[in-house]
N, C-alpha and C positions, 0 to 999 in steps of 0.2 A: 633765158627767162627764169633759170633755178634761183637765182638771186635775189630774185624783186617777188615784192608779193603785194597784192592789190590794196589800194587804201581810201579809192573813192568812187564810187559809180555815180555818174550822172544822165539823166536824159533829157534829150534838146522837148522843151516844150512845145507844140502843136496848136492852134484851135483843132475843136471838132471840125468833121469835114463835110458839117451839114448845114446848109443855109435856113436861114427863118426857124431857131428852136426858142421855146421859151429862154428867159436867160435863168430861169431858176432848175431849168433841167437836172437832174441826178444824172451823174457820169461815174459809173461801177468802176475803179480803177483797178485791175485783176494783176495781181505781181503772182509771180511763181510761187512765193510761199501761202500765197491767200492760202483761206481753208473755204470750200466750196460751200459750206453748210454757213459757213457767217456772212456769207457774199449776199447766199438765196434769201436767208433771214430779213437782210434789210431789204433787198430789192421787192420782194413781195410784199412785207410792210409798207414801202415806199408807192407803191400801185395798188393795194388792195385796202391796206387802211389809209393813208394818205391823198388816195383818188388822183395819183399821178395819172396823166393821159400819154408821156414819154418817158424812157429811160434810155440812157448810151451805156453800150460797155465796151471797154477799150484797155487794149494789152499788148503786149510786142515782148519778141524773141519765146524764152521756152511759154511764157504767159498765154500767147496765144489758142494751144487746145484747151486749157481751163477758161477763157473766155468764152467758148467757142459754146463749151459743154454748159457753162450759164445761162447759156442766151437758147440753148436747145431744154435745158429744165423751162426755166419760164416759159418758153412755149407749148409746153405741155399743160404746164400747172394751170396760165391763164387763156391760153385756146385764144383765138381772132387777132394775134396781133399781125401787124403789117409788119414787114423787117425790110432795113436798107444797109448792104456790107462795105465799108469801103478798106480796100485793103494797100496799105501803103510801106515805104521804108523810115523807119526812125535813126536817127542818130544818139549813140549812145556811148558818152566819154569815161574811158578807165584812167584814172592813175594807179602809177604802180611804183612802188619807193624800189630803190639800190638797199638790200640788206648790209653787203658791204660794200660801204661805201670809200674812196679813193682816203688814203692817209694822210694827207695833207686837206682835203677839200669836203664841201658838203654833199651832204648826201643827192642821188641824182634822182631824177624822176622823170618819169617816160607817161608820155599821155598818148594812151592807143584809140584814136575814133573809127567806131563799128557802126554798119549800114546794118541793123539787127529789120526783120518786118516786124510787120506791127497791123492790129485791125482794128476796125472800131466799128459798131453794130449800132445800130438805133432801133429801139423796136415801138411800136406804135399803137394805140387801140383808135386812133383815126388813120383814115386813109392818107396813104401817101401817093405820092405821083408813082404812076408803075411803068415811069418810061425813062426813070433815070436806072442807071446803072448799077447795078447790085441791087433792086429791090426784087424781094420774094412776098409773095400773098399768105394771107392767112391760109393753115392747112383749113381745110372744110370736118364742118364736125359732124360728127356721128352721133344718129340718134339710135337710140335703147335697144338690141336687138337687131340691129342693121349688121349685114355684113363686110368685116371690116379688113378685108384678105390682103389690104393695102400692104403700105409699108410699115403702118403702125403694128407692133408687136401684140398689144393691148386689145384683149377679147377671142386672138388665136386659140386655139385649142389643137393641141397637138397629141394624135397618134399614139394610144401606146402598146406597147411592142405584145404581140402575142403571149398567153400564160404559157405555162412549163405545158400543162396538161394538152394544152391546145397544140403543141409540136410534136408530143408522143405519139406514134400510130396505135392506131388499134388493136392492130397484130403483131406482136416481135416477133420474128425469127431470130433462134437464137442456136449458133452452133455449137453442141456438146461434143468434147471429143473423147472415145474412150480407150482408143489409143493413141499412139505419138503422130499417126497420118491423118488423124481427124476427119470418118468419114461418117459420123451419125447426125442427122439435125431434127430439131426439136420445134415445135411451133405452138406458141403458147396465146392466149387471151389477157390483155391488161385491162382491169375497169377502172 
């Protein structure tokens, strides 16, 4: 393979794998290079000023934990949604050219097809059925002051480590020695 070097990626197209969606649905397509901040930008535009009631997001091969990580912001940010995951295999065709190529003939070209995964997330602000496969419920929200020792990080309050003073004892013993066998000790008062 030192020879060839890649010249076209393709992926086989899918429907979503949700039946009955609007057909105007917004579908976040997440590639590995997305940038996570332009992704959140529109989708919460897309549901908060646009009054979307669904959004799909959907990604495959390295794509998948930055879809993942999308569809875990927006749950946070917009709280009550329903979520449905289906998680499947894409196909995805490389070409790869012959750098050099035979002296008399043209250049070769080798098409390599990968079974890459791939997910695709619906999230909801209406209810969805909860008896199909991969759906998860909204997390339950927390009101003001409640405690929240869940799994959400948000409102912990964490422990902090005792001061200097507070590990000093009271009393040091402290050995003086005033000759080489060290046999005098001293016992002093710290305030």
């Amino acid at each position: 393979m030192e020879n060839f070097r890649k010249v076209r990626t393709s992926e086989e197209e899918m429907p979503l794998p949700f039946p009955d969606l609007p057909p105007d649905v917004v579908e976040m397509k997440v590639k590995e290079g997305s940038k996570i901040r332009n992704l959140m930008n529109f989708a919460m535009a897309q549901m908060e000023l646009k009054g979307r009631r669904q959004i799909v997001f959907s990604g495959c091969g390295r794509a998948v934990t930055k879809t993942i990580t999308c569809v875990e912001i927006m749950k946070r940010k917009l709280g009550g949604l329903h979520q449905v995951t289906k998680v499947h295999y894409k196909t995805v065709l490389e070409v790869w050219e012959n750098q050099e190529p035979p002296p008399n003939g043209p250049a070769q070209n080798l098409t390599v097809h990968k079974n890459v995964p791939s997910i695709c997330i619906l999230l909801s602000r209406d209810p969805l059925d909860p008896n199909q496969t991969g759906y998860q419920p909204p997390e339950p929200r927390h009101e003001a002051g409640e405690d929240t020792s869940g799994s959400s990080a948000k409102g912990l309050k964490r422990l902090l480590p005792p001061s200097r003073e507070e590990l000093l004892p009271k009393k040091l013993q402290v050995q003086v020695s005033n000759s080489p066998r060290g046999s005098g000790t001293t016992t002093g008062q710290l305030d």
